[in-house]
PDB file of N, CA, C, O and CB in Angstrom:
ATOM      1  N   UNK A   1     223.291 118.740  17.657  1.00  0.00           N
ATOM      2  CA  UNK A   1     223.073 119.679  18.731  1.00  0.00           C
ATOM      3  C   UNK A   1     223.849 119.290  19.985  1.00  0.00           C
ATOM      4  O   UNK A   1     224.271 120.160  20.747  1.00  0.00           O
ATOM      5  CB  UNK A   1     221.600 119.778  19.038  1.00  0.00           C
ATOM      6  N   UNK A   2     224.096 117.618  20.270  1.00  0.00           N
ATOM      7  CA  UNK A   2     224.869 117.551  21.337  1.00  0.00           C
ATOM      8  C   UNK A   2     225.585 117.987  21.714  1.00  0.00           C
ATOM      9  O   UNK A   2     225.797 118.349  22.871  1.00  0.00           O
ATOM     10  CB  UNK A   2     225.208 117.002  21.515  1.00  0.00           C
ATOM     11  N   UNK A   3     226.647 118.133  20.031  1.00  0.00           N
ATOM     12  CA  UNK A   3     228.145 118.226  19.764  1.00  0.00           C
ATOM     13  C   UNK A   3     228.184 119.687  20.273  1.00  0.00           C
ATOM     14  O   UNK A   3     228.941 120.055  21.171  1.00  0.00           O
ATOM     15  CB  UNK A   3     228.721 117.938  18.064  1.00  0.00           C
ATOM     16  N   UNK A   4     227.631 120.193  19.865  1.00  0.00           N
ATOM     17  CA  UNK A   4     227.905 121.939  20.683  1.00  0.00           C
ATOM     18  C   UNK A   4     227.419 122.105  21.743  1.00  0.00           C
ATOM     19  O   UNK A   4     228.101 122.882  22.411  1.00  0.00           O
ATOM     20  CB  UNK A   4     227.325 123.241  20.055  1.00  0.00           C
ATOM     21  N   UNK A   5     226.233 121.621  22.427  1.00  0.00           N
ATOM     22  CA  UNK A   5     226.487 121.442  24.158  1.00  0.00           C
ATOM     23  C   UNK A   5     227.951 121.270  24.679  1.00  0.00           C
ATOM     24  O   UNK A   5     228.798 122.045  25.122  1.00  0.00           O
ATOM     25  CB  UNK A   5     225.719 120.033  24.732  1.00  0.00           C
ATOM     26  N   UNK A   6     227.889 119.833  24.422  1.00  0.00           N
ATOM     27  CA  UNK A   6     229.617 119.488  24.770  1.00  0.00           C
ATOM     28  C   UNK A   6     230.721 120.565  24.915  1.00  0.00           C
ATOM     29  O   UNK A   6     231.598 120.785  25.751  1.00  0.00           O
ATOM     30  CB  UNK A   6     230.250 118.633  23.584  1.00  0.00           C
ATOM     31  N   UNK A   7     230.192 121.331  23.388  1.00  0.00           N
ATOM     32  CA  UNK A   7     231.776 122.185  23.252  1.00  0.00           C
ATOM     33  C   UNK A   7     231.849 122.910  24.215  1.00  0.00           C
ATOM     34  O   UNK A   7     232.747 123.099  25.037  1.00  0.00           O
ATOM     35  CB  UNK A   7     232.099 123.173  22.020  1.00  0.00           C
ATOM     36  N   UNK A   8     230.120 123.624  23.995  1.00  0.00           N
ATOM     37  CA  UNK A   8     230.129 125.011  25.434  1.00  0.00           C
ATOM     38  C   UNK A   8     230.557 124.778  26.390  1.00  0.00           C
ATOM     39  O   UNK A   8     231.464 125.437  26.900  1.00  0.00           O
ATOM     40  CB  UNK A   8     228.935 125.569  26.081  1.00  0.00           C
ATOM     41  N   UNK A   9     229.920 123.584  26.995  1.00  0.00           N
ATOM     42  CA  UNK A   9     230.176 123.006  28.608  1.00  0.00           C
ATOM     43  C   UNK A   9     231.249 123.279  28.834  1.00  0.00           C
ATOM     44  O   UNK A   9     231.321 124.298  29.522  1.00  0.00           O
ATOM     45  CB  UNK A   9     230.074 121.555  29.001  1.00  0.00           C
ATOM     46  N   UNK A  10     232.131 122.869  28.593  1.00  0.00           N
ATOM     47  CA  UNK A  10     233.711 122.766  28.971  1.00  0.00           C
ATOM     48  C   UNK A  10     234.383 123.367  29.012  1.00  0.00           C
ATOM     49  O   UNK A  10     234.774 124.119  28.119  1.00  0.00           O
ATOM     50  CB  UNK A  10     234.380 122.273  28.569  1.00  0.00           C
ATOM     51  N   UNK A  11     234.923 123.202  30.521  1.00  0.00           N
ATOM     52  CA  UNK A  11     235.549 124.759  30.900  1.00  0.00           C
ATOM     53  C   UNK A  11     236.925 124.456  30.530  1.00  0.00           C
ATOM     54  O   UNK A  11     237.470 124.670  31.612  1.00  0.00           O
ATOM     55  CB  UNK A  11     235.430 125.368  32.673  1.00  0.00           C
ATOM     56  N   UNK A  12     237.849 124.107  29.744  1.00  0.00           N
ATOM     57  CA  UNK A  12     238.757 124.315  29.249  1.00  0.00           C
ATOM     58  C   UNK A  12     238.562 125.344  28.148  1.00  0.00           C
ATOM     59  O   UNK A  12     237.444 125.514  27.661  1.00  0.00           O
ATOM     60  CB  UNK A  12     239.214 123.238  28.995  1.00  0.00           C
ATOM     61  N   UNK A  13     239.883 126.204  27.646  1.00  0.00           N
ATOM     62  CA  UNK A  13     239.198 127.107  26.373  1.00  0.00           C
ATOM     63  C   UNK A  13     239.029 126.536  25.155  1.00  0.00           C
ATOM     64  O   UNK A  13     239.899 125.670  25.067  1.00  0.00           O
ATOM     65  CB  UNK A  13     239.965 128.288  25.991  1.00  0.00           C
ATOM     66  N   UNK A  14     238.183 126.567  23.884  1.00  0.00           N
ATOM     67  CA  UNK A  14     237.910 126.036  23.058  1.00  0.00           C
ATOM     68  C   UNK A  14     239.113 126.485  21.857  1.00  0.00           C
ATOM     69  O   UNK A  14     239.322 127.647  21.506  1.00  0.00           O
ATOM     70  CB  UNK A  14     236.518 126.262  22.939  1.00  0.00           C
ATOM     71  N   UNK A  15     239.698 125.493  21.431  1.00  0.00           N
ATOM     72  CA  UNK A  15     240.588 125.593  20.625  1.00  0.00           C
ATOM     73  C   UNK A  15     240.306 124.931  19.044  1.00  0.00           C
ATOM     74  O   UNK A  15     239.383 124.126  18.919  1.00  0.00           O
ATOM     75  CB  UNK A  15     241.649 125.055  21.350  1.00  0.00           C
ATOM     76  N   UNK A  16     241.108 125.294  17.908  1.00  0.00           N
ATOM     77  CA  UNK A  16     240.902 124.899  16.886  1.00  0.00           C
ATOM     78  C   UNK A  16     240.931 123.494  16.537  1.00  0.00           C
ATOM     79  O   UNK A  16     240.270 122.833  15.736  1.00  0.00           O
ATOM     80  CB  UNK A  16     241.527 125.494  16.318  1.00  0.00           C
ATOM     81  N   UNK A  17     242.231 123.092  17.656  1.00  0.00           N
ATOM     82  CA  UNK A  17     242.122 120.939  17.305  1.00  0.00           C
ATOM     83  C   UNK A  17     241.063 120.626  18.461  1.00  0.00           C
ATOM     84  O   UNK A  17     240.939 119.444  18.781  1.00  0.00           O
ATOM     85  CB  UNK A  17     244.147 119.595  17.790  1.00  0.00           C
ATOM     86  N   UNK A  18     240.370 121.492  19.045  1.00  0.00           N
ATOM     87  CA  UNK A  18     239.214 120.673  19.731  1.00  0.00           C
ATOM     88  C   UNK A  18     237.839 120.727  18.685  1.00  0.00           C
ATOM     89  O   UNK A  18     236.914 119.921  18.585  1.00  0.00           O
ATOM     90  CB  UNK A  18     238.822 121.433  21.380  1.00  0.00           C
ATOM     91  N   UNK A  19     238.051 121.784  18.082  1.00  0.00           N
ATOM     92  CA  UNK A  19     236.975 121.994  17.150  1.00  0.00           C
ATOM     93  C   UNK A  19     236.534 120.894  16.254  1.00  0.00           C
ATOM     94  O   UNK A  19     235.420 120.450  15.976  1.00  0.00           O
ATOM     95  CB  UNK A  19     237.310 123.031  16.362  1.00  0.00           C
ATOM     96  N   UNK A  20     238.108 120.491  15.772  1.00  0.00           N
ATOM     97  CA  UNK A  20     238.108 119.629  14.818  1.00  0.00           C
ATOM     98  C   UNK A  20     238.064 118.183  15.347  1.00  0.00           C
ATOM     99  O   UNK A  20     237.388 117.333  14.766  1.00  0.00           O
ATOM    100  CB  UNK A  20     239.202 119.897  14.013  1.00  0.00           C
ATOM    101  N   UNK A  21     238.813 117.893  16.493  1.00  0.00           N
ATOM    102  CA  UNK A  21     238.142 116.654  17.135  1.00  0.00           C
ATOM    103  C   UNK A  21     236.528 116.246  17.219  1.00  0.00           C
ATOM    104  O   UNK A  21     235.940 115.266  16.760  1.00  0.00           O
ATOM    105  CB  UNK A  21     238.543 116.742  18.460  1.00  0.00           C
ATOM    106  N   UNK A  22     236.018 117.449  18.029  1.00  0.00           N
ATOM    107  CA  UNK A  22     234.771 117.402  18.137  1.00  0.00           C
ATOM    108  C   UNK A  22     233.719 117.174  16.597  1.00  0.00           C
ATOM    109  O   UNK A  22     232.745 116.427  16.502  1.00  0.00           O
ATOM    110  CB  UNK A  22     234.575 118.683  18.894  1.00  0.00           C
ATOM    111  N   UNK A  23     234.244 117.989  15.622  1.00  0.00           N
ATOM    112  CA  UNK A  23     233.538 117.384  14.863  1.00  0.00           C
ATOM    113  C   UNK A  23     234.075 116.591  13.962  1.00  0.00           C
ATOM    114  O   UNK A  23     233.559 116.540  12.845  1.00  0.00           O
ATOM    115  CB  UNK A  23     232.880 118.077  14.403  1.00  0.00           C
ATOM    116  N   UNK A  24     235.304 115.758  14.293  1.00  0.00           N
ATOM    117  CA  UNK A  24     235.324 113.841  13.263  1.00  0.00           C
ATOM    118  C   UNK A  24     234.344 113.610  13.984  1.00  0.00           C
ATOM    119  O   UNK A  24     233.306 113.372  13.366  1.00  0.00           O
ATOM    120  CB  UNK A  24     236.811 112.297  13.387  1.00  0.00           C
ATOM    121  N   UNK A  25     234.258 113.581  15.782  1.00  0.00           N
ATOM    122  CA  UNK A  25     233.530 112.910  16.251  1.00  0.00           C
ATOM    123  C   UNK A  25     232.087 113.013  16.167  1.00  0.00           C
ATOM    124  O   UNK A  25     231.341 112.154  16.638  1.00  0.00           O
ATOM    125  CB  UNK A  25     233.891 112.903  17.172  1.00  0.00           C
ATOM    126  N   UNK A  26     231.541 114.439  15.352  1.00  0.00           N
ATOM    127  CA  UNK A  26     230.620 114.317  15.061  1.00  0.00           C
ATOM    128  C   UNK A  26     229.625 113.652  14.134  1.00  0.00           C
ATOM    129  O   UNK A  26     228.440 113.355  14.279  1.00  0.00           O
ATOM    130  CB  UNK A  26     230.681 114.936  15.109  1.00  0.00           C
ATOM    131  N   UNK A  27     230.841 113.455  12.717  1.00  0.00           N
ATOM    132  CA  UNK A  27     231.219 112.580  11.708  1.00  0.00           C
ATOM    133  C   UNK A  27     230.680 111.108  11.630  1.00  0.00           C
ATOM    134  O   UNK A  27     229.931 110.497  10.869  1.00  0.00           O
ATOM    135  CB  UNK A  27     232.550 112.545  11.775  1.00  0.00           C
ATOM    136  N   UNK A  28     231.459 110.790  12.855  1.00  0.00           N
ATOM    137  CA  UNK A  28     231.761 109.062  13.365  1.00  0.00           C
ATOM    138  C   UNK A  28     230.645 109.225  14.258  1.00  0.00           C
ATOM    139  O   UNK A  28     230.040 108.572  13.407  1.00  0.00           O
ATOM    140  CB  UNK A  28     233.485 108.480  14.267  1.00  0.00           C
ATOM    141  N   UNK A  29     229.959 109.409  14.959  1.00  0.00           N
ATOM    142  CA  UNK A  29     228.940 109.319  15.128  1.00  0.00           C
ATOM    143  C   UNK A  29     227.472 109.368  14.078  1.00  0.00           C
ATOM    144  O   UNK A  29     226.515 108.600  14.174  1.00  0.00           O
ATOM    145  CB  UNK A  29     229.105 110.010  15.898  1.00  0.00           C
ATOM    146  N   UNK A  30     227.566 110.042  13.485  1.00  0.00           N
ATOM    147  CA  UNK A  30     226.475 110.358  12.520  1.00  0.00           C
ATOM    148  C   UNK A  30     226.639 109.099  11.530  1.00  0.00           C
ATOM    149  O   UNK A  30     225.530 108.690  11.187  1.00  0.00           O
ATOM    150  CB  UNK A  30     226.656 111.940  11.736  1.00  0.00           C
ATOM    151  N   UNK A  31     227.617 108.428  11.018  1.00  0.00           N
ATOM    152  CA  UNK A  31     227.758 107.568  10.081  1.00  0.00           C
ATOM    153  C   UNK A  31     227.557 106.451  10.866  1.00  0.00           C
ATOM    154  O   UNK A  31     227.098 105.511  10.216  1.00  0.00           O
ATOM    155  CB  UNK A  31     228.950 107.638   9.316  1.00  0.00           C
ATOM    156  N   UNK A  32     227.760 106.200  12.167  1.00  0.00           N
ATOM    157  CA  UNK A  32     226.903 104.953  13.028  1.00  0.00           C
ATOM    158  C   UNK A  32     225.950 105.143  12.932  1.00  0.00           C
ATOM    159  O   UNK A  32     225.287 104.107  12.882  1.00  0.00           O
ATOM    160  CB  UNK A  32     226.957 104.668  14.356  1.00  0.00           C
ATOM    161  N   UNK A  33     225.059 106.555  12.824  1.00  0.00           N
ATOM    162  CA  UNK A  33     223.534 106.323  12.992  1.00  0.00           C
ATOM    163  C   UNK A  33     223.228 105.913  11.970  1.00  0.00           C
ATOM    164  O   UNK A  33     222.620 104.855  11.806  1.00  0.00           O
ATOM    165  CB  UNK A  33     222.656 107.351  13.317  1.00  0.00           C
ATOM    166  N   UNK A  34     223.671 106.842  10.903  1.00  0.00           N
ATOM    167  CA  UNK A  34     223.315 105.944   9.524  1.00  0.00           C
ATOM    168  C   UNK A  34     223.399 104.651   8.855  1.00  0.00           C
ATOM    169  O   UNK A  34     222.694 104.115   8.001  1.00  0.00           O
ATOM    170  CB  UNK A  34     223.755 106.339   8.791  1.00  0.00           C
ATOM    171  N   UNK A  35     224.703 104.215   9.623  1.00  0.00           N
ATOM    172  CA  UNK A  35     224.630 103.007   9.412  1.00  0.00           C
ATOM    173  C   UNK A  35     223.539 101.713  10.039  1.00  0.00           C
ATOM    174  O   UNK A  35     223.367 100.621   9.497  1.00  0.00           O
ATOM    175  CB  UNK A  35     225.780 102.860   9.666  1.00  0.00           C
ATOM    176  N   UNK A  36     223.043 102.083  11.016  1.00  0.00           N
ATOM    177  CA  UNK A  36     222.234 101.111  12.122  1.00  0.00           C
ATOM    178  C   UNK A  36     220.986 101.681  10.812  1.00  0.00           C
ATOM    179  O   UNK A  36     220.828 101.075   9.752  1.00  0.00           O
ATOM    180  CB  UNK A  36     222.074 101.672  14.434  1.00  0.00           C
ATOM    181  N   UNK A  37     220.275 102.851  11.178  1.00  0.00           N
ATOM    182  CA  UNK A  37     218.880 103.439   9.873  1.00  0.00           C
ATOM    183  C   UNK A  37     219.213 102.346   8.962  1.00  0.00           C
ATOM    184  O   UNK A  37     218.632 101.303   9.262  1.00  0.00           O
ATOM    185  CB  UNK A  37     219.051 105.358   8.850  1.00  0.00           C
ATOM    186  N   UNK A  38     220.197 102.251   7.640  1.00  0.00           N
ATOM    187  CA  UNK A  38     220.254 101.732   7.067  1.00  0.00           C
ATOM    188  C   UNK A  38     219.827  99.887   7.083  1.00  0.00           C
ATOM    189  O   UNK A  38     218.914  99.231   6.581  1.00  0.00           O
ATOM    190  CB  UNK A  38     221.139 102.292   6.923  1.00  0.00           C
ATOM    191  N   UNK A  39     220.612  99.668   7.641  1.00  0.00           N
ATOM    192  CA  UNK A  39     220.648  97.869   8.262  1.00  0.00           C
ATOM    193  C   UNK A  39     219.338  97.597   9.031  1.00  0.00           C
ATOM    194  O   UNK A  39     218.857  96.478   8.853  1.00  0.00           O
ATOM    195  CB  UNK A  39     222.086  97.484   9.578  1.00  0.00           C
ATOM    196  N   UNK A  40     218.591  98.556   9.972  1.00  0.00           N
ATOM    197  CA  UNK A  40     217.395  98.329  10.205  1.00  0.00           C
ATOM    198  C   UNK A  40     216.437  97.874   9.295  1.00  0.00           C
ATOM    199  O   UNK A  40     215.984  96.730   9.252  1.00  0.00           O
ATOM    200  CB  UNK A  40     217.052  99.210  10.638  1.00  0.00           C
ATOM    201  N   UNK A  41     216.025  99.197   8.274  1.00  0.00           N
ATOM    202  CA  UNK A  41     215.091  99.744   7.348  1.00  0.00           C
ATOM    203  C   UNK A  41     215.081  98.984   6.469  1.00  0.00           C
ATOM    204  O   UNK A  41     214.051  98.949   5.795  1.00  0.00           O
ATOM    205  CB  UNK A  41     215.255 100.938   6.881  1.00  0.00           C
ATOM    206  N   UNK A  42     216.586  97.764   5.994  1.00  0.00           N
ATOM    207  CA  UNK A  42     216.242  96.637   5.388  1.00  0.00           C
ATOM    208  C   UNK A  42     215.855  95.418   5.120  1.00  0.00           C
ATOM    209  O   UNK A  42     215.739  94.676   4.144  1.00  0.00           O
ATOM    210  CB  UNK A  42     216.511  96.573   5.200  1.00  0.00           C
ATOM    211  N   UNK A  43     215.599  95.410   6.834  1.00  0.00           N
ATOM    212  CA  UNK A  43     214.850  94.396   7.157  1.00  0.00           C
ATOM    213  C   UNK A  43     213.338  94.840   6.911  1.00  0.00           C
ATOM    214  O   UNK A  43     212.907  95.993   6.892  1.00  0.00           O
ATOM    215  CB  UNK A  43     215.181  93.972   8.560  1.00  0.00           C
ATOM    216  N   UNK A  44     212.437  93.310   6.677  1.00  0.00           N
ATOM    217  CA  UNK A  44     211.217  93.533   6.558  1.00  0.00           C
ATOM    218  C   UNK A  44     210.477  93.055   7.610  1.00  0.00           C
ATOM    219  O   UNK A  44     210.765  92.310   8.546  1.00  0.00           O
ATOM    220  CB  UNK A  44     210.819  93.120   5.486  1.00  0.00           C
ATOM    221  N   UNK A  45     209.034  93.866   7.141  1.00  0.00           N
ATOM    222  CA  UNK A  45     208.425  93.496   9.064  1.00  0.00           C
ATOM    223  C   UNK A  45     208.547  92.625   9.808  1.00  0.00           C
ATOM    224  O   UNK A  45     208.857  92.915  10.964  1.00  0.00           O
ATOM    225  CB  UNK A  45     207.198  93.356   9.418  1.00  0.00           C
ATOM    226  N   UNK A  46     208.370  91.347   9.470  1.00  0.00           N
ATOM    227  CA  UNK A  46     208.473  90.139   9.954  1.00  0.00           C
ATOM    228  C   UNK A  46     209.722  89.822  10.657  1.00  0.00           C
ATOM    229  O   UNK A  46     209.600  89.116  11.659  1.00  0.00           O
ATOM    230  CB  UNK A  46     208.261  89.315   8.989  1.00  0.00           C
ATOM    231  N   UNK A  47     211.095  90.271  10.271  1.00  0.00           N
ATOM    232  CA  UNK A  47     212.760  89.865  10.597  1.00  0.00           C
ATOM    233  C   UNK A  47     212.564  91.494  12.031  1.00  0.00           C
ATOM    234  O   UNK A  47     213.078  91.383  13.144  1.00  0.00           O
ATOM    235  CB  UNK A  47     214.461  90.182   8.473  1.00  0.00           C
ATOM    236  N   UNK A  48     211.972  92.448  11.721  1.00  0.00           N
ATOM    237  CA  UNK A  48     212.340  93.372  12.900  1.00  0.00           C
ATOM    238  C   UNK A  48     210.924  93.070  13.947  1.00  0.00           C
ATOM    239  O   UNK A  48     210.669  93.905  14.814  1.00  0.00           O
ATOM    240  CB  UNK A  48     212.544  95.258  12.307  1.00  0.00           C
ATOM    241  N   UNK A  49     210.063  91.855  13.795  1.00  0.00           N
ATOM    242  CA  UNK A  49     209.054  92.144  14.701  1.00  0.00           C
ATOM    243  C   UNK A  49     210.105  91.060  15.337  1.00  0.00           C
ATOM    244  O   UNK A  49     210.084  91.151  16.565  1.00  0.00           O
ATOM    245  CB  UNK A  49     207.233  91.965  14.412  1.00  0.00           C
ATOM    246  N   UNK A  50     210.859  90.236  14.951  1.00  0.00           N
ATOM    247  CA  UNK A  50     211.166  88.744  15.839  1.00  0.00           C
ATOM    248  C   UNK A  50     212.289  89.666  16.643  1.00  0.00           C
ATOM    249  O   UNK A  50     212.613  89.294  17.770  1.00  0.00           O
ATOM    250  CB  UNK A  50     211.908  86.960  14.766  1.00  0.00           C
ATOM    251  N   UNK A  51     212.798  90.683  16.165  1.00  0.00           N
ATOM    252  CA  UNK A  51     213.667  91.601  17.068  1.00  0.00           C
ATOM    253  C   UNK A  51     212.990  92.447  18.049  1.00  0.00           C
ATOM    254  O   UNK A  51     213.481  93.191  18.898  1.00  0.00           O
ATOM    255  CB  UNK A  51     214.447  92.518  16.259  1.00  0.00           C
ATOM    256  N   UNK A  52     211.661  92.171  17.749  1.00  0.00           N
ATOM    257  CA  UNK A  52     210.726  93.233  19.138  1.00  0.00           C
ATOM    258  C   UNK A  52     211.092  94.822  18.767  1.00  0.00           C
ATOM    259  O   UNK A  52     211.219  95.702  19.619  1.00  0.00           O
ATOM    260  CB  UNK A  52     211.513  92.882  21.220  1.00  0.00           C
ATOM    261  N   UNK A  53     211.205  94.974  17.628  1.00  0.00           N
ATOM    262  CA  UNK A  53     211.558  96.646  16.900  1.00  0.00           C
ATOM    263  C   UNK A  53     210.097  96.571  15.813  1.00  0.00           C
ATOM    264  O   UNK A  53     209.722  95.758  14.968  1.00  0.00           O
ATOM    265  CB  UNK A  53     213.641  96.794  15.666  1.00  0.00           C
ATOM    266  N   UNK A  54     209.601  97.734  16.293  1.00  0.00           N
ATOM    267  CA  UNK A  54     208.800  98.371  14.939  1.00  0.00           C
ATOM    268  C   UNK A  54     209.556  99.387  14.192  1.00  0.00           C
ATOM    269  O   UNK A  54     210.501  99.973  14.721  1.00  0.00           O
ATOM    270  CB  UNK A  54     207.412  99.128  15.329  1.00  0.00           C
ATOM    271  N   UNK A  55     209.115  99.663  12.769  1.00  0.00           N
ATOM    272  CA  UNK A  55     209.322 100.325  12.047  1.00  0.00           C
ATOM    273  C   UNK A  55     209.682 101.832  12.547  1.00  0.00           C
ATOM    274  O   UNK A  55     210.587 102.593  12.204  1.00  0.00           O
ATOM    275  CB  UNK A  55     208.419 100.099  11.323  1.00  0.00           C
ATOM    276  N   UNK A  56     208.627 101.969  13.489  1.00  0.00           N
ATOM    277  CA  UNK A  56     208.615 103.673  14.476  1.00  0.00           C
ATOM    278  C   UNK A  56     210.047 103.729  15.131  1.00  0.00           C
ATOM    279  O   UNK A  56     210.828 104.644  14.872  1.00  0.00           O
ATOM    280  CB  UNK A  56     207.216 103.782  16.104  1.00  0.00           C
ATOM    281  N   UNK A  57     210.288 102.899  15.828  1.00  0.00           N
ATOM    282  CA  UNK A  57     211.689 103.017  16.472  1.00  0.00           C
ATOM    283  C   UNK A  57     212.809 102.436  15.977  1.00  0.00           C
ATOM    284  O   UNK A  57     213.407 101.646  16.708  1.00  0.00           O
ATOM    285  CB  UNK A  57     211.695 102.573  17.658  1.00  0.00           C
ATOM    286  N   UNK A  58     213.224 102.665  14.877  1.00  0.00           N
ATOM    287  CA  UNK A  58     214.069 102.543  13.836  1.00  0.00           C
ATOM    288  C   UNK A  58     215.152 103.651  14.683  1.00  0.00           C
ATOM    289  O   UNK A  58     216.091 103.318  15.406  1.00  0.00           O
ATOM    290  CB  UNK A  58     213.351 102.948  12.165  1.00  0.00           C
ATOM    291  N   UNK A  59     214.782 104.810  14.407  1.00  0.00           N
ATOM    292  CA  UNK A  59     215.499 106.260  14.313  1.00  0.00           C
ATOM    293  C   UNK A  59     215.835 106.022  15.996  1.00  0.00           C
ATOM    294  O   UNK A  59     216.884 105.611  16.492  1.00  0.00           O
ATOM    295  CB  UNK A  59     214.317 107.933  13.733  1.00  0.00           C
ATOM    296  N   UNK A  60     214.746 106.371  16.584  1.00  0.00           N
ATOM    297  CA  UNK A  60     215.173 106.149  18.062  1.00  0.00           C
ATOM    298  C   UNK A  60     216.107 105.500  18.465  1.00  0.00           C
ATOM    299  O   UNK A  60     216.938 106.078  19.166  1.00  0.00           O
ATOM    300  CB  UNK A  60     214.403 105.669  18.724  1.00  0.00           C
ATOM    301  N   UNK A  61     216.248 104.292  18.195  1.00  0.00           N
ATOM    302  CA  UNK A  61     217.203 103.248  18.181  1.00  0.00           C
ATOM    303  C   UNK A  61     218.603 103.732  17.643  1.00  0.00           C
ATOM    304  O   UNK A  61     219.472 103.861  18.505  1.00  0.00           O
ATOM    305  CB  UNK A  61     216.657 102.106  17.343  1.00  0.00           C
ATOM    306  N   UNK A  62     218.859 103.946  16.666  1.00  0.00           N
ATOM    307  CA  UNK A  62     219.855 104.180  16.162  1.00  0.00           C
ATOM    308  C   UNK A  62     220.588 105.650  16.669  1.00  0.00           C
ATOM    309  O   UNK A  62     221.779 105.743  16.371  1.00  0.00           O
ATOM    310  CB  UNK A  62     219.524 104.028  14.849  1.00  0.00           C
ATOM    311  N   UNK A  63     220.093 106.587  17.271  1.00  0.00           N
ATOM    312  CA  UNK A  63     220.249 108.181  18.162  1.00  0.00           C
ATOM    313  C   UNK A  63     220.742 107.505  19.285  1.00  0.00           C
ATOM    314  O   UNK A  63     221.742 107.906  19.880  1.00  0.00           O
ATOM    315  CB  UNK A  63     218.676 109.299  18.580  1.00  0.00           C
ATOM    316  N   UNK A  64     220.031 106.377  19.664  1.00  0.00           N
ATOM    317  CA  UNK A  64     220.461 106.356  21.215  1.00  0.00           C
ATOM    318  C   UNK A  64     222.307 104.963  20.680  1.00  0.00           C
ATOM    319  O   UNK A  64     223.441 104.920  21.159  1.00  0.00           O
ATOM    320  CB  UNK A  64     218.441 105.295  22.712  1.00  0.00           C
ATOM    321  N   UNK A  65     221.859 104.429  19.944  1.00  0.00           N
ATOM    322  CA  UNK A  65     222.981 103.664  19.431  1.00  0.00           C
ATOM    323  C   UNK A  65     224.753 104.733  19.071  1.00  0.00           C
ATOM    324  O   UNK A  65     225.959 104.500  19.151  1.00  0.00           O
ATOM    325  CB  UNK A  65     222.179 102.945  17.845  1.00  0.00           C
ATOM    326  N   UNK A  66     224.079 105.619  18.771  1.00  0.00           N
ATOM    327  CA  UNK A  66     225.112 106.852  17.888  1.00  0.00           C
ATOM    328  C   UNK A  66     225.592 108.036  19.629  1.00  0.00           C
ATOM    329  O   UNK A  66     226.692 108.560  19.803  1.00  0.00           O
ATOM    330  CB  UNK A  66     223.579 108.207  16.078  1.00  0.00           C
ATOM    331  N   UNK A  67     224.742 108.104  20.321  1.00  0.00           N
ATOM    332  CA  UNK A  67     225.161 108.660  21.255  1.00  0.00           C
ATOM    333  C   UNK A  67     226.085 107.780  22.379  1.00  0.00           C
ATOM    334  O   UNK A  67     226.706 108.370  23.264  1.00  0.00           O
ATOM    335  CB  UNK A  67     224.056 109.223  21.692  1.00  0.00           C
ATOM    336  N   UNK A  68     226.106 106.224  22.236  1.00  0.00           N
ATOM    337  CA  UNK A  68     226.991 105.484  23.087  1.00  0.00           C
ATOM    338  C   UNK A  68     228.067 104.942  22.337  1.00  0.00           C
ATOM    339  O   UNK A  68     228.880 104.077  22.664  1.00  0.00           O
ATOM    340  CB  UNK A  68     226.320 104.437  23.793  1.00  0.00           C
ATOM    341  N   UNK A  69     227.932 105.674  21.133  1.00  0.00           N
ATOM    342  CA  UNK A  69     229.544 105.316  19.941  1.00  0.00           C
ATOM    343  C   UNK A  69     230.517 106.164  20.445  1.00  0.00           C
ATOM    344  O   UNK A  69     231.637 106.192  19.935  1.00  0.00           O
ATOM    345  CB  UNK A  69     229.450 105.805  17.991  1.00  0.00           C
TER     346      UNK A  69
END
């Protein structure tokens, strides 16, 4: 949903290689989130409590990780 905020916002006109920029970058973002979900979720409770992460903020974590990629 960001990714098309972004697009609207911008007052330049929206063109076909912005389209497509915008979404690798939607791409490459999404595969950071997945990647952090992943590498989290395989840790077990004990390895993400010594990280001060619960299980709940897995996802959170990784959205806000994927939005500063």
């Amino acid at each position: 949903m960001a990714f098309l905020t972004d697009v609207f916002a911008r007052s330049e006109p929206m063109t076909f290689s912005s389209l497509v920029r915008g979404f690798r970058e939607m791409r490459r973002r999404s595969a950071v989130r997945r990647e952090i979900i992943d590498e989290l979720s395989a840790l077990n409770d004990r390895e993400l409590a010594d990280l001060n992460i619960s299980r709940f903020d897995v996802r959170a974590i990784a959205d806000e990780a994927a939005r500063r990629a």
